[in-house]
C-alpha positions in Angstrom: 68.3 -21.6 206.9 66.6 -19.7 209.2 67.3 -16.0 210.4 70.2 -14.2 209.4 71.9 -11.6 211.4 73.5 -8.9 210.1 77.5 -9.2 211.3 78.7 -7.2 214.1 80.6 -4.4 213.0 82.5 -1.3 215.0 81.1 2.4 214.2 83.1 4.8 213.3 82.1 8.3 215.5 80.8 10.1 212.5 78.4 7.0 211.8 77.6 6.4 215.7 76.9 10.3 215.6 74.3 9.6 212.9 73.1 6.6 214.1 72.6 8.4 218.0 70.9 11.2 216.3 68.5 9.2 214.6 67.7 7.2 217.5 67.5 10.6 219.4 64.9 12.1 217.3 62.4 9.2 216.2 60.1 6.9 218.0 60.7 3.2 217.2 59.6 2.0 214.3 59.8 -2.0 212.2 59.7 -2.7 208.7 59.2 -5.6 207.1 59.6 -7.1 203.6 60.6 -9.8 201.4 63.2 -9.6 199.4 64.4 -12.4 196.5 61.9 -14.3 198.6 63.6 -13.9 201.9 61.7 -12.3 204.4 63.6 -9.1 205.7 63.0 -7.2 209.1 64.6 -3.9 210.4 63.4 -3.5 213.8 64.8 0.5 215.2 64.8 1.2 218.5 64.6 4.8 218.2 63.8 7.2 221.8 62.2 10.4 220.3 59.5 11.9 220.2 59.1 11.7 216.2 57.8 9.6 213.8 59.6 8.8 211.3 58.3 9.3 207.9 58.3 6.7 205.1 61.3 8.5 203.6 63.5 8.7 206.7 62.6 4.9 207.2 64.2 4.5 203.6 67.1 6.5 204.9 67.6 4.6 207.4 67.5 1.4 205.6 69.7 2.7 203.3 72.8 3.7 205.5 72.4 0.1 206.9 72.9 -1.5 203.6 75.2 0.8 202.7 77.1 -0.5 205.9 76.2 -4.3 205.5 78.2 -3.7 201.9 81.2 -2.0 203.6 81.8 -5.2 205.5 84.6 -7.2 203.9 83.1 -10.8 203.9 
């Protein structure tokens, strides 16, 4: 089975906006975890000077599930 990509998708402004200021603001950061015994990675490649907490990782991880779900498959 191997890796498995997310799907490419198009941004609207107001989620590049969010996704800019993110990366803006926080250093870069992976997480990693397994999940129904799939291995799952999230690698961000944030440019600021913060880093990000364990909460605004969950945030994070969140707003790109809640995007993966928005995608009509």
């Amino acid at each position: 089975m191997g890796i498995q990509p997310y799907p490419t998708v198009w941004l609207t402004t107001e989620q590049l906006d969010h996704l800019y200021t993110w990366r803006g603001k926080f250093q870069a950061f992976e997480m990693n975890w397994v999940e129904s015994d799939l291995p799952m990675r999230l690698v961000f490649s944030g440019l600021g000077d913060q880093i990000a907490t364990e909460a605004d990782q969950r945030e994070i991880l969140a707003w790109v599930n809640e995007l993966y779900r928005s995608i009509a498959r």
